[in-house]
C-alpha positions in Angstrom: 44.0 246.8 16.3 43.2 244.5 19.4 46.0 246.1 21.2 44.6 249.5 20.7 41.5 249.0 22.0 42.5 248.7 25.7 44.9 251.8 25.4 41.6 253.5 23.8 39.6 252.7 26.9 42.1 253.7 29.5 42.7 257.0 27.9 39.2 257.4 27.4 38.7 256.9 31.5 41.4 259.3 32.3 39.7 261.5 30.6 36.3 260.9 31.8 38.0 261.0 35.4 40.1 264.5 34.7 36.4 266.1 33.3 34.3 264.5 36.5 37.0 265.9 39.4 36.6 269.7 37.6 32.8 269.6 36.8 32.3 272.0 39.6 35.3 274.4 39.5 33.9 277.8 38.4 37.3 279.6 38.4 40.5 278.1 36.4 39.0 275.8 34.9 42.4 274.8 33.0 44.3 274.9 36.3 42.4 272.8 38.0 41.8 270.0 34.9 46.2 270.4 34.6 46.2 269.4 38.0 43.5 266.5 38.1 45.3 265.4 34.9 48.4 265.5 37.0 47.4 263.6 40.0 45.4 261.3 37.8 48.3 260.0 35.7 51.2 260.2 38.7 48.4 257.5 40.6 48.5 255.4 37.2 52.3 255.1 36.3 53.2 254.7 40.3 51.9 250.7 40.4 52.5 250.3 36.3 55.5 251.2 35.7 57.6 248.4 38.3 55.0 246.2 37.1 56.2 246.8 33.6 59.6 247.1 34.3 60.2 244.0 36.5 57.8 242.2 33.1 60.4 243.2 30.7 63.7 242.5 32.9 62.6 239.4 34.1 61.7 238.4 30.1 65.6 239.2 29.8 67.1 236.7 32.5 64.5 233.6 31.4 65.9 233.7 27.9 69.5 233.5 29.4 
């Protein structure tokens, strides 16, 4: 359950990001929250994802 709870809040701040950046759209409102969605994860997963991956391979040559 502890390991939820930070997954819970960082979803819950995507989401509170996605709903703030198309507050104001008057047309397409589902185009435009897609596309903040969009953005909004491709800025997350570009610095997490060679942080995770360089956490898990270099977990791999330690235990060698």
């Amino acid at each position: 359950m502890k390991k939820m709870l930070p997954a819970f809040f960082i979803l819950l701040g995507i989401g509170c990001m996605t709903l703030s950046s198309t507050a104001f759209h008057t047309r397409y409102l589902g185009h435009y929250r897609m596309e903040s969605l969009l953005c909004i994860c491709l800025f997350l997963i570009v610095p997490v994802l060679p942080a995770f991956l360089f956490k898990r391979f270099s977990k791999k040559t330690k235990k060698e």
